[in-house]
N, CA, C and O of each residue as an XYZ file, in Angstrom:
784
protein
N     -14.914     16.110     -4.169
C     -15.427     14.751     -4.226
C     -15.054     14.100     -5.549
O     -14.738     12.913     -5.460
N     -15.027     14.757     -6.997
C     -14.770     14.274     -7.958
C     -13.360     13.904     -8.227
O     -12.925     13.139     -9.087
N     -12.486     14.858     -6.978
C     -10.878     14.315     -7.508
C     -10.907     13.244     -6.840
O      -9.928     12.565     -7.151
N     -11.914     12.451     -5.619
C     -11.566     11.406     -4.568
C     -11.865     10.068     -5.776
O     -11.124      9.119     -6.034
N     -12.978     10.348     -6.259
C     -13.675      9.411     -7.231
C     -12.288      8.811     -8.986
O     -11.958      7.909     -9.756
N     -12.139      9.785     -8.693
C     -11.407      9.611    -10.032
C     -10.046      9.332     -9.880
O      -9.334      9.344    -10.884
N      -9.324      8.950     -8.193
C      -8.640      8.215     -7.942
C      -8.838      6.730     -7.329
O      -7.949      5.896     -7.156
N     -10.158      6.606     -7.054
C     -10.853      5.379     -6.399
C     -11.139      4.197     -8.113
O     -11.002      2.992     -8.326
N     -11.555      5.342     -8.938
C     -11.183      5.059    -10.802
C     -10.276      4.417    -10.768
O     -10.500      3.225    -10.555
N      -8.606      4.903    -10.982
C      -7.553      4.732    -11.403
C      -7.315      3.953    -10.825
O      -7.046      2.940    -11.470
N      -7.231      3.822     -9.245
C      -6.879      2.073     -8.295
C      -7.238      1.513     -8.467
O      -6.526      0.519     -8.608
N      -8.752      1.297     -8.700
C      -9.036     -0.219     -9.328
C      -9.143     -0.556    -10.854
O      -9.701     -1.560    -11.296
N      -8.455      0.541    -11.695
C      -7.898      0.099    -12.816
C      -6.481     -0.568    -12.588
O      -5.982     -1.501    -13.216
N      -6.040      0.044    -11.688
C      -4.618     -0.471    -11.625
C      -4.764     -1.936    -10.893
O      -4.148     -2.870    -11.407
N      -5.516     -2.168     -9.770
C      -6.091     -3.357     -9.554
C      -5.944     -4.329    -10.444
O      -5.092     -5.218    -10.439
N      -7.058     -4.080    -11.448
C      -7.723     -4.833    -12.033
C      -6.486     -5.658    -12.928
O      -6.489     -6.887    -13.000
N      -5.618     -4.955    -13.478
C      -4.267     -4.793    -14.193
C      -3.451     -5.785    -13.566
O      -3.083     -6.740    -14.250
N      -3.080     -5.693    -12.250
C      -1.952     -6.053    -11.245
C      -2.889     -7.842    -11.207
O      -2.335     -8.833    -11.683
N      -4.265     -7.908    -10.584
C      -4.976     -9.396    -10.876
C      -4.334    -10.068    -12.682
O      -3.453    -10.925    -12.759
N      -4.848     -9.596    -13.618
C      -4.512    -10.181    -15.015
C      -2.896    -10.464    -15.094
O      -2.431    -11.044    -16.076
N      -2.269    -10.133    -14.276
C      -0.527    -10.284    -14.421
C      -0.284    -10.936    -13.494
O       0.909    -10.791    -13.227
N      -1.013    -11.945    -12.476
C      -0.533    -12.584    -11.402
C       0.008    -13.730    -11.664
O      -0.601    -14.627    -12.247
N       1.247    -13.823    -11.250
C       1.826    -15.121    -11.889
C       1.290    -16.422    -11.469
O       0.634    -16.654    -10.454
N       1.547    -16.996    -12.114
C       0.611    -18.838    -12.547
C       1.445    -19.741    -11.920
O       2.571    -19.815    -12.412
N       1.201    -20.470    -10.943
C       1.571    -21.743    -10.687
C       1.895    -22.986    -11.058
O       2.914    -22.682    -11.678
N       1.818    -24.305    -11.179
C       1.828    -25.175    -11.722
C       0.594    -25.693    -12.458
O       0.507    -26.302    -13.524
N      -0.427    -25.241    -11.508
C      -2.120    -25.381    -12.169
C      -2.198    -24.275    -13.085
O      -3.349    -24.485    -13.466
N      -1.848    -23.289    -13.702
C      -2.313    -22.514    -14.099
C      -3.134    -21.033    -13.349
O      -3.264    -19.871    -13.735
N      -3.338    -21.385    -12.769
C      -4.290    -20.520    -11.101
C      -3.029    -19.561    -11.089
O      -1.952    -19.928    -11.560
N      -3.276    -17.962    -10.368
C      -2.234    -17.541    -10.278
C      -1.623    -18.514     -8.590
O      -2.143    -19.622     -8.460
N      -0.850    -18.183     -7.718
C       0.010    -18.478     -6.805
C      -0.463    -18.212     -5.397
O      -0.919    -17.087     -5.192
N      -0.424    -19.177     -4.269
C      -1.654    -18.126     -2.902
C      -0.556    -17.088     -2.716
O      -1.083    -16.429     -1.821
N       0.446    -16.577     -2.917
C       1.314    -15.969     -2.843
C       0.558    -14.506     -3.403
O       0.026    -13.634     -2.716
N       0.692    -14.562     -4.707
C      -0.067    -13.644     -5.692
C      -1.203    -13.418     -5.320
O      -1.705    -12.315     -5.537
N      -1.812    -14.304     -4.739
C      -3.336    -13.888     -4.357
C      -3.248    -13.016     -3.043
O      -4.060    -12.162     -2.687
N      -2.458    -13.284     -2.602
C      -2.154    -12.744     -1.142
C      -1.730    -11.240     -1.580
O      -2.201    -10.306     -0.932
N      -0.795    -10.966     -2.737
C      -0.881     -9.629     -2.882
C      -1.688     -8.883     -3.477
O      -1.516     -7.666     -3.540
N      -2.918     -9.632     -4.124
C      -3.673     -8.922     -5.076
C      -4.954     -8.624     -3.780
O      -5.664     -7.619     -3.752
N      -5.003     -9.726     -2.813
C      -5.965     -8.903     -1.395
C      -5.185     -7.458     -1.066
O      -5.792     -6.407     -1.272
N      -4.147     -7.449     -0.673
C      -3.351     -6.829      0.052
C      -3.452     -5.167     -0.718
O      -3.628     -4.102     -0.124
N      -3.229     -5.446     -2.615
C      -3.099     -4.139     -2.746
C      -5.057     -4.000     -3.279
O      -5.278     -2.911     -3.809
N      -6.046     -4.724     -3.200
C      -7.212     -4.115     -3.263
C      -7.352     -3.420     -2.159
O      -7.792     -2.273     -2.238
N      -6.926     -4.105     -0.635
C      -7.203     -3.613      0.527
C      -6.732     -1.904      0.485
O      -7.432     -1.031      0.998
N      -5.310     -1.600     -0.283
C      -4.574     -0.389     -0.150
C      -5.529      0.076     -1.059
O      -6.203      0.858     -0.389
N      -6.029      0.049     -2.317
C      -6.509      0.444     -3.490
C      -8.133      1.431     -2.544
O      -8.423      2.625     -2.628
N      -8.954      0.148     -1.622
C     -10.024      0.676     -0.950
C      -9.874      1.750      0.105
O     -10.650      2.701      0.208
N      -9.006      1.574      0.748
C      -8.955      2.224      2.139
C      -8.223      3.193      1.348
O      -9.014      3.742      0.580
N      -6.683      3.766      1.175
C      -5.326      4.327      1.267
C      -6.325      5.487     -0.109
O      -6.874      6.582      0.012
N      -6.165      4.602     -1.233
C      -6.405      5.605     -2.632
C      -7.323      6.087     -2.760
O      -7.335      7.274     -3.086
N      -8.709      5.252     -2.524
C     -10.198      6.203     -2.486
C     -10.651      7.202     -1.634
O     -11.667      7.888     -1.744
N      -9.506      7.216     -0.483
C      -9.419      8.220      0.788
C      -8.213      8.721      0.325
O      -7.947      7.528      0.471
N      -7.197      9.275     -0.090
C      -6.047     10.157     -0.262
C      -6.344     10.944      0.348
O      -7.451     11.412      0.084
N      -5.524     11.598      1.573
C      -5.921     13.090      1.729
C      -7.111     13.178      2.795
O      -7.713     14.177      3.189
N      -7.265     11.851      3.138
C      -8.687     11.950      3.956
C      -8.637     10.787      5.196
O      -9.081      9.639      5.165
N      -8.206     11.222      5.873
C      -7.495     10.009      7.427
C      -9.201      9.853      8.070
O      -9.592      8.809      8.592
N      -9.839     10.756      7.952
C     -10.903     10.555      8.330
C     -12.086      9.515      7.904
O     -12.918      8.859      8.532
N     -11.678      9.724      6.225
C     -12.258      8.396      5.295
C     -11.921      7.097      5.594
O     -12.812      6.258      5.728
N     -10.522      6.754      5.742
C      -9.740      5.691      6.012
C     -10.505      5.015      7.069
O     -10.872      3.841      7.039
N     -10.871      6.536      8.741
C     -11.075      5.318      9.399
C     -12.548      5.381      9.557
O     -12.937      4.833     10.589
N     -13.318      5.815      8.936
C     -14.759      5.426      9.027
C     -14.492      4.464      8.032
O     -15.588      3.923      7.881
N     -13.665      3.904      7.232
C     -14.223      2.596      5.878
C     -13.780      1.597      6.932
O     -14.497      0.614      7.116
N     -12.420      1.784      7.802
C     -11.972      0.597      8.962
C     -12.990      0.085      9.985
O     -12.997     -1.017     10.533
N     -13.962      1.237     10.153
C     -15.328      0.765     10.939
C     -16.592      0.476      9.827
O     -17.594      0.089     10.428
N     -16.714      0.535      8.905
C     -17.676      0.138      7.947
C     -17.389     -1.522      8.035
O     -18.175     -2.367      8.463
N     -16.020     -1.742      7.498
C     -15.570     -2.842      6.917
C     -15.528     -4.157      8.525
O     -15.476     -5.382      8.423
N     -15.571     -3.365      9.804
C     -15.641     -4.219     10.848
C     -14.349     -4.943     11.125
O     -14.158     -6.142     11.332
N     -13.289     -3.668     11.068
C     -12.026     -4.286     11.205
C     -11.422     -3.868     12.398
O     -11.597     -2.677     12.655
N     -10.587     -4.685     13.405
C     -10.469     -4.458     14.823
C      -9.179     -3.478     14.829
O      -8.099     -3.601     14.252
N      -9.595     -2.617     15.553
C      -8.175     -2.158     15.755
C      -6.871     -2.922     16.363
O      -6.809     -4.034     16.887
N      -5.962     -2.067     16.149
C      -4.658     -2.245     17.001
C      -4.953     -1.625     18.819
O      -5.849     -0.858     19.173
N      -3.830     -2.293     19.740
C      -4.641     -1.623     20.725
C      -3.282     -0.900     21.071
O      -2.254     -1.477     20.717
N      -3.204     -0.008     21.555
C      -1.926      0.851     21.871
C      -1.774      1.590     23.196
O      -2.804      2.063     23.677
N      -0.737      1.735     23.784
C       0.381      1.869     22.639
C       0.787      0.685     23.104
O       0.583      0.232     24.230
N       1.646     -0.048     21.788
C       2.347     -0.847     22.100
C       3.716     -0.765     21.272
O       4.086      0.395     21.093
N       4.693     -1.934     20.631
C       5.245     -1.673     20.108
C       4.842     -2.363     18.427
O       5.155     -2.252     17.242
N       4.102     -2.978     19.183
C       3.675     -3.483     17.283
C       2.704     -3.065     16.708
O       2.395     -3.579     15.634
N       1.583     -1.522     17.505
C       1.491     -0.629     17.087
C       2.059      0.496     16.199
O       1.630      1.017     15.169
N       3.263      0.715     17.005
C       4.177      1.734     16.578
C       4.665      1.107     15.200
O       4.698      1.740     14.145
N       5.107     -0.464     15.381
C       6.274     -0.577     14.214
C       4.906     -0.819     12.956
O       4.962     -1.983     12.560
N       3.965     -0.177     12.398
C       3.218      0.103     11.511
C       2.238      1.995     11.333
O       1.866      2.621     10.341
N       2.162      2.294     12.847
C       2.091      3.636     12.434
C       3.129      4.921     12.949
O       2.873      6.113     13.119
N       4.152      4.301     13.085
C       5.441      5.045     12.754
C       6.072      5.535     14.226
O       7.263      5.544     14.537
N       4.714      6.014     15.191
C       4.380      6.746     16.773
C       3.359      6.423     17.234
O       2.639      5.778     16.472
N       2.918      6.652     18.393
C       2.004      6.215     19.365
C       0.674      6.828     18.600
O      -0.427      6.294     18.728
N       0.845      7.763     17.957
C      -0.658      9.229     17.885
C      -1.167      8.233     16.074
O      -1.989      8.875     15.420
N      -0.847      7.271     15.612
C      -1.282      6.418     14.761
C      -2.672      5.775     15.027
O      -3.250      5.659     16.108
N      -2.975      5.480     14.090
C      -4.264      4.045     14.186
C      -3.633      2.931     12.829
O      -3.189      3.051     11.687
N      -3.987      1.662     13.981
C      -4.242      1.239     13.022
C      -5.202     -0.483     12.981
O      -5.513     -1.024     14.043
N      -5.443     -0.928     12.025
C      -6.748     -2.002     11.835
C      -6.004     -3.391     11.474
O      -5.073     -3.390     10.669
N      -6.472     -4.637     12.133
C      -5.906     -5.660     11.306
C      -7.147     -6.267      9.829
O      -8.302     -5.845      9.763
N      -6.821     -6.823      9.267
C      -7.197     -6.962      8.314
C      -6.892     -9.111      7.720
O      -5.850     -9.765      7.669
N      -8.402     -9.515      7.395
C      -8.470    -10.666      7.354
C      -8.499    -11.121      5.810
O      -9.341    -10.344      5.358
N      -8.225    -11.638      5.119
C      -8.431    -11.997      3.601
C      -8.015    -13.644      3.646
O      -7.392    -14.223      4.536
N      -8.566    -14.197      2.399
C      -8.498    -15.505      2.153
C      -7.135    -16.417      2.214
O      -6.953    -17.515      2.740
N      -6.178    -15.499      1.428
C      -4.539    -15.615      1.417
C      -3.861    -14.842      2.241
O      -2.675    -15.156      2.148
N      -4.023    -13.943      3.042
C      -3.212    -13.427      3.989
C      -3.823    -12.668      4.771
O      -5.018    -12.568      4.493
N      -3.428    -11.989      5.791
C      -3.864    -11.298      7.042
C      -2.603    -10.100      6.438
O      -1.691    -10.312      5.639
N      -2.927     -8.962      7.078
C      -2.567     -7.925      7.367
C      -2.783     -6.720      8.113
O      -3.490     -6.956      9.092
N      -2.341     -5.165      7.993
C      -2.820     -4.220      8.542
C      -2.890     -2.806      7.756
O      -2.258     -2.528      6.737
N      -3.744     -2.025      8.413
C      -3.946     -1.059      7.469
C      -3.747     -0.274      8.397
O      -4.416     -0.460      9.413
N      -2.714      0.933      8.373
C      -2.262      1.917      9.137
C      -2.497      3.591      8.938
O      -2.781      4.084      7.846
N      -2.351      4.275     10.026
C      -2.566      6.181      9.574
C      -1.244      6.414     10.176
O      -1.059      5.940     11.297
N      -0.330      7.048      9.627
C       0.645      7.496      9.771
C       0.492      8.681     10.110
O       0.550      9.560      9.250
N       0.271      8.973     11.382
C      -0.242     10.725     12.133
C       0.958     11.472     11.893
O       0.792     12.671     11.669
N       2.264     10.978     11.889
C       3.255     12.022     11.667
C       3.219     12.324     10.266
O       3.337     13.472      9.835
N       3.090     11.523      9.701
C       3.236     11.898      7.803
C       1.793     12.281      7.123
O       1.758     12.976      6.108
N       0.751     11.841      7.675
C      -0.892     11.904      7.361
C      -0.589     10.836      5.975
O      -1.120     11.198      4.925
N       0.373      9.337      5.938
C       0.230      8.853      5.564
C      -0.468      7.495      5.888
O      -0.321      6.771      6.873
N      -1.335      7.335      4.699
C      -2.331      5.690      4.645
C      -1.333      4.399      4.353
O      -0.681      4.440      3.309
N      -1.164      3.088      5.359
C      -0.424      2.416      4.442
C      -1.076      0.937      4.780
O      -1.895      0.620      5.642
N      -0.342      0.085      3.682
C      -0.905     -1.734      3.969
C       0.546     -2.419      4.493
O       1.665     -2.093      4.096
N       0.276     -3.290      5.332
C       1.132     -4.194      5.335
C       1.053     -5.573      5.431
O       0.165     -5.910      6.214
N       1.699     -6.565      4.886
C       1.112     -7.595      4.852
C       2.615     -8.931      4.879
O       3.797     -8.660      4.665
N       1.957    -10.501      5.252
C       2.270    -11.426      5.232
C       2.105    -12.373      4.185
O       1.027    -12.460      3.597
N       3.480    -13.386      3.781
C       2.619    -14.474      2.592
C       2.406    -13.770      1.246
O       1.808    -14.453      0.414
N       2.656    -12.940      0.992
C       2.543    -12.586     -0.083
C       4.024    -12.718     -1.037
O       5.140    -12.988     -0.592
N       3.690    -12.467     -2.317
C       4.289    -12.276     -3.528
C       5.068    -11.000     -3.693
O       4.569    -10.127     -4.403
N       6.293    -10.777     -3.091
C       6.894     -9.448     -3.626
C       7.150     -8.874     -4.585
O       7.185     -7.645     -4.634
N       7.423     -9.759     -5.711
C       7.345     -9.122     -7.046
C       6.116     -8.278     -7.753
O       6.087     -7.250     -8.431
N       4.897     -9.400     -7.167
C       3.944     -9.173     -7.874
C       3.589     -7.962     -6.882
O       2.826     -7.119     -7.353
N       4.091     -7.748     -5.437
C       3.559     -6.740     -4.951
C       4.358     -5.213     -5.790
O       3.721     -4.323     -6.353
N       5.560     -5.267     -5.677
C       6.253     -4.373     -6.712
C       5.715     -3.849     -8.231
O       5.978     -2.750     -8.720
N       5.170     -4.559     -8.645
C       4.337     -4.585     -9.847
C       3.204     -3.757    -10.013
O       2.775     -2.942    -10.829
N       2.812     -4.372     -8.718
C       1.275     -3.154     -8.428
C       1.486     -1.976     -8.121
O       0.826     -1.016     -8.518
N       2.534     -1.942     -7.301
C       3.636     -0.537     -6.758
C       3.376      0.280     -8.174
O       2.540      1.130     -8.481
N       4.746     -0.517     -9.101
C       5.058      0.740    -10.182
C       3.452      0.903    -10.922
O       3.359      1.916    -11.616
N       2.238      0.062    -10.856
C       1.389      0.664    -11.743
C       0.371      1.862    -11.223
O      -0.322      2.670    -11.842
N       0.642      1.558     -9.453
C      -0.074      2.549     -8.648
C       0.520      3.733     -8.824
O      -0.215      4.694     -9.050
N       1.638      3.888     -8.775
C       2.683      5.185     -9.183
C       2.289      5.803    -10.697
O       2.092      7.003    -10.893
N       2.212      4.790    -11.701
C       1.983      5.451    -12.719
C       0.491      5.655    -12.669
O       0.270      6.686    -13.303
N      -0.562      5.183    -12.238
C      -2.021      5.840    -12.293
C      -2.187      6.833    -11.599
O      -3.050      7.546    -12.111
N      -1.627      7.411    -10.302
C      -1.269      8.620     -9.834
C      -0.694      9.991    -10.731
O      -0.826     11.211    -10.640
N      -0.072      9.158    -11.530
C       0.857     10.750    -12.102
C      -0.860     10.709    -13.334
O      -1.835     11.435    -13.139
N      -0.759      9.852    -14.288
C      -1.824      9.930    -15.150
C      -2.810     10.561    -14.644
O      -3.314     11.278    -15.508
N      -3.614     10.685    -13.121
C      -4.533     11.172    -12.236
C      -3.944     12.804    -12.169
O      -4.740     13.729    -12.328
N      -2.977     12.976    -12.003
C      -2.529     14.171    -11.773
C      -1.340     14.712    -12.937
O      -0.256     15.247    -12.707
N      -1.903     14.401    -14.117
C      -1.746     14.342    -15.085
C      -0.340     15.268    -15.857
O      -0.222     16.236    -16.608
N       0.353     14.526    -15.317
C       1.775     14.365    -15.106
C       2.682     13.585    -15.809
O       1.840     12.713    -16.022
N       3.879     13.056    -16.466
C       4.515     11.990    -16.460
C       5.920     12.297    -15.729
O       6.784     11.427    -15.834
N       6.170     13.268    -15.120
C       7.329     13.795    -14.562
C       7.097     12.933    -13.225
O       6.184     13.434    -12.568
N       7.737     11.602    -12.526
C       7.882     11.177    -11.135
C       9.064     10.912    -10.497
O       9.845      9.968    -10.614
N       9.083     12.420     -9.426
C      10.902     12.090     -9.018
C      11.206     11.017     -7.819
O      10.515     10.862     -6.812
N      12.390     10.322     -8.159
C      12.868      9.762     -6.785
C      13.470     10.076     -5.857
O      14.463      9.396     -5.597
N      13.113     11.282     -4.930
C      13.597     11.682     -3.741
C      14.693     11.073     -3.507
O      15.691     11.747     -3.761
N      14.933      9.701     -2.985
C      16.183      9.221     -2.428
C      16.407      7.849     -3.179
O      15.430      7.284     -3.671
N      17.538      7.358     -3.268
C      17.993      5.887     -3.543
C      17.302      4.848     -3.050
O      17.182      4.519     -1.870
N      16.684      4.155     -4.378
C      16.351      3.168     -4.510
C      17.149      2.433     -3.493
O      18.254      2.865     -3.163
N      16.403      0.802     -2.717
C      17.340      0.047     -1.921
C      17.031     -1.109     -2.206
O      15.880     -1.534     -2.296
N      18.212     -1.826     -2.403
C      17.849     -3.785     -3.218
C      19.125     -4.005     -2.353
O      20.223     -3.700     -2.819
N      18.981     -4.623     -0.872
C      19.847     -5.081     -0.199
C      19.770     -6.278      0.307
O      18.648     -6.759      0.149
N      20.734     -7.165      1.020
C      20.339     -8.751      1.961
C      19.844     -8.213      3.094
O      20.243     -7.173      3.617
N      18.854     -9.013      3.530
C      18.465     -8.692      5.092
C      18.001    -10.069      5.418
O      17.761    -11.022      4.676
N      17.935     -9.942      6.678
C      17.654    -11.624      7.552
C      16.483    -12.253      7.094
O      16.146    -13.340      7.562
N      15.708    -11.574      6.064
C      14.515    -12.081      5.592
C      14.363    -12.258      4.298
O      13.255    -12.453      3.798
N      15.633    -12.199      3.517
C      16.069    -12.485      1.832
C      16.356    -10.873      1.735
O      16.733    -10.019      2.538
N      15.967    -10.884      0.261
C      16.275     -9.645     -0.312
C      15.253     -8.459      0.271
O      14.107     -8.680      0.663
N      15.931     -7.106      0.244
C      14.519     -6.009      1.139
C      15.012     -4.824     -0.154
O      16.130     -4.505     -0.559
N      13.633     -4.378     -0.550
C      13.291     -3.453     -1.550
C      12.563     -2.500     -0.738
O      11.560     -2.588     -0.031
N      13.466     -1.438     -1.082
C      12.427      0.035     -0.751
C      12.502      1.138     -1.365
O      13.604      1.681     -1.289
N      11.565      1.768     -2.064
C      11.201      2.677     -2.793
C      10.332      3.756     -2.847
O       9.164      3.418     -2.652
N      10.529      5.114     -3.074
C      10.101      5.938     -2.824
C       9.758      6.902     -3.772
O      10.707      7.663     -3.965
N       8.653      7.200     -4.519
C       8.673      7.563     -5.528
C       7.393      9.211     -5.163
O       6.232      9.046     -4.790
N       7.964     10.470     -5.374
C       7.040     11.390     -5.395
C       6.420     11.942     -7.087
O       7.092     11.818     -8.111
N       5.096     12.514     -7.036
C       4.551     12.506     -7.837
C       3.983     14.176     -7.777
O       3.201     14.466     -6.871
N       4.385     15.185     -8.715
C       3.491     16.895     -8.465
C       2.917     16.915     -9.516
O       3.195     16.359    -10.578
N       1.477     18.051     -9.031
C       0.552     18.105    -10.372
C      -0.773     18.583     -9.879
O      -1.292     18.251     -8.813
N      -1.267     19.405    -10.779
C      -3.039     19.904    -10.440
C      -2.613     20.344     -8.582
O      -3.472     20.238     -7.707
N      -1.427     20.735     -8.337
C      -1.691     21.271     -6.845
C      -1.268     20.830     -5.862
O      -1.102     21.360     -4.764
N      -0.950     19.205     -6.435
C      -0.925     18.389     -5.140
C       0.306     17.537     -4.935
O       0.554     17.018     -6.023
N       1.113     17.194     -4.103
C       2.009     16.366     -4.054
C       2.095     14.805     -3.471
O       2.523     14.561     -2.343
N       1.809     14.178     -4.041
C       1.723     12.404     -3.669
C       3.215     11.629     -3.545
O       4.075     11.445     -4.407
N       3.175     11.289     -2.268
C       4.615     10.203     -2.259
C       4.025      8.704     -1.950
O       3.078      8.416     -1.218
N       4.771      7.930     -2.638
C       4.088      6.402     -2.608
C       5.790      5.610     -2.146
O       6.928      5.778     -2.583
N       5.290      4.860     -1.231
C       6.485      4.099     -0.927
C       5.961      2.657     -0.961
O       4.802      2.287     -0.775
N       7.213      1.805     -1.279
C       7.032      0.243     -1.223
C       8.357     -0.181     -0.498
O       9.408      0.428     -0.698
N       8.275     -1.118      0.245
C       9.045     -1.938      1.498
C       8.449     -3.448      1.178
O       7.283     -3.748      1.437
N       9.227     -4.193      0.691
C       9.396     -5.689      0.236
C      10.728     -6.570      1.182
O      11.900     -6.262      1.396
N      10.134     -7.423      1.472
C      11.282     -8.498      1.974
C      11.161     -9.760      1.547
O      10.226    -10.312      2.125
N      11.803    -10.564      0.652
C      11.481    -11.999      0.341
C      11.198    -12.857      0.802
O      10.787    -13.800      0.126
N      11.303    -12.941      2.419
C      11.016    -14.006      2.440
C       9.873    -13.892      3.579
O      10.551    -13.311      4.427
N       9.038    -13.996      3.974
C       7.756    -13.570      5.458
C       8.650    -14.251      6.692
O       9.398    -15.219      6.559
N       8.388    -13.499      7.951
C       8.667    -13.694      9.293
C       8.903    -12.641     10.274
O       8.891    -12.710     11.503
N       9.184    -11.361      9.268
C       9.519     -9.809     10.111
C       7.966     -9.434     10.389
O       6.903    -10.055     10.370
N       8.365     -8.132     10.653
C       6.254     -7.804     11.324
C       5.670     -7.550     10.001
O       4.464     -7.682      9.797
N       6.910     -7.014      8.666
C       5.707     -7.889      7.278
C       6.579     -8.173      6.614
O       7.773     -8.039      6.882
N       6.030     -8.676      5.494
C       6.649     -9.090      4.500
C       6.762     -7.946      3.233
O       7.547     -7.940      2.285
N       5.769     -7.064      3.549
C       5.323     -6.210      2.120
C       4.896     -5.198      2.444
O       4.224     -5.526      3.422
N       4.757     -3.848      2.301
C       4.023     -2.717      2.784
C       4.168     -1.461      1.516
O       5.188     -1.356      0.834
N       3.202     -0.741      1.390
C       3.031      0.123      0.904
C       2.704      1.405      1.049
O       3.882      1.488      1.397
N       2.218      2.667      1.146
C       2.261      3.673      1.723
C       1.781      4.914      1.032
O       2.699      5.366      0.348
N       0.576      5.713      0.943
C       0.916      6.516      0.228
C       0.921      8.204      0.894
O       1.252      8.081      2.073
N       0.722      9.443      0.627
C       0.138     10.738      1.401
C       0.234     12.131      0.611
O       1.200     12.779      1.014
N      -0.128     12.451      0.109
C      -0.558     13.808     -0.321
C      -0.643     14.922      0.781
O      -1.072     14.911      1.935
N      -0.032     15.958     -0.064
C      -0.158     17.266      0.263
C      -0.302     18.253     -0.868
O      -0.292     17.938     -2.058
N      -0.429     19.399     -0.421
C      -0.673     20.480     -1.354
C       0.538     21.036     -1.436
O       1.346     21.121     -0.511
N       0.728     21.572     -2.975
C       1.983     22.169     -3.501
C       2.556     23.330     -2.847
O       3.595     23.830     -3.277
C-alpha cells in the first residue's frame, strides 16, 4: 500500500508542475488547449499512477468516479484497449472529453484524449517518466525503441516509449501525440509495470 501511495505522491507532484508550466494565451490564462491537457494528465495521474499494477483499482475508481463505460466489442473499443478482453470508460472534463482504458494484453492503464495541447501533453510525459524513476529510485531510463516525430494526416505524430527498472519493478510509459485533433485522439498516454 505504501509503494501505491508514494506514487499517487509523485503524480500529483508532477501534476502540480505540468499546471505551473501551462502555456499562456493572449489573456495571460493558460490556453483551453493546455487546460485540456492538464484534465487529461490529472485524469492519468488519478486512475493509471495511483493504481499502477492494480487493473482492479483502475476500475473500481471508473465506478466511484461514475464514468460510463465503453460498450463492446466494437471497434472503437478496441482502437483504445488494444483487443476485445479490454475495458474501457469515457471521461467528461471542462476542456475536453476523453477515455480511460485497461490494456488486458499488456495489463496496461492508459488516457486518451481530444483538444488538447501536445506539447504541453509531452511535457507532462517527460516529468511523469522522471517521477517514476525518482519513485523507483533510479536515474538510469532506457528507450526500448526509436523515438517517432513523423507527418501524419493529423500534423505532426510523436511516439515514445520510455522503460524505467528499480526496487523490483519494471515501468514502461508511452506517449502518442498528433497535432492536430480529428483521429480517435489527439493525445494518449500509457503506463504498466511488472516485476523484474
Amino acid at each position: 500500500m505504501h509503494h501505491r501511495q508514494g506514487f499517487a505522491r509523485t503524480a500529483l507532484c508532477a501534476f502540480a508542475l505540468m499546471v505551473m508550466a501551462l502555456p499562456a494565451g493572449a489573456t495571460g490564462r493558460p490556453t483551453p488547449q493546455a487546460e485540456a491537457s492538464a484534465e487529461l494528465v490529472g485524469a492519468f495521474s488519478d486512475a493509471c499512477l495511483r493504481h499502477l499494477g492494480d487493473l482492479d483499482g483502475v476500475t473500481d475508481w471508473a465506478k466511484a468516479h461514475g464514468l460510463s463505460p465503453l460498450a463492446g466489442p466494437s471497434q472503437a473499443l478496441e482502437a483504445y484497449t488494444g483487443d476485445a478482453n479490454g475495458s474501457a470508460w469515457s471521461i467528461r472534463g471542462k476542456f475536453t472529453d476523453g477515455v480511460v482504458a485497461l490494456r488486458a494484453n499488456t495489463g496496461a492503464c492508459a488516457i486518451f484524449g481530444e483538444r488538447a495541447d501536445p506539447d504541453a501533453f509531452a511535457r507532462a510525459y517527460d516529468k511523469i517518466v522522471a517521477s517514476v524513476a525518482a519513485q523507483l529510485g533510479t536515474t538510469d531510463v532506457e528507450t526500448p525503441q526509436r523515438d517517432v516525430a513523423e507527418p501524419s494526416t493529423f500534423g505532426r505524430h510523436v511516439a515514445k516509449v520510455r522503460r524505467v527498472s528499480g526496487r523490483g519493478k519494471i515501468v514502461s510509459v508511452v506517449l502518442l501525440t498528433y497535432e492536430r485533433p480529428g483521429g480517435p485522439y489527439q493525445v494518449g498516454m500509457a503506463i504498466s509495470q511488472m516485476d523484474e
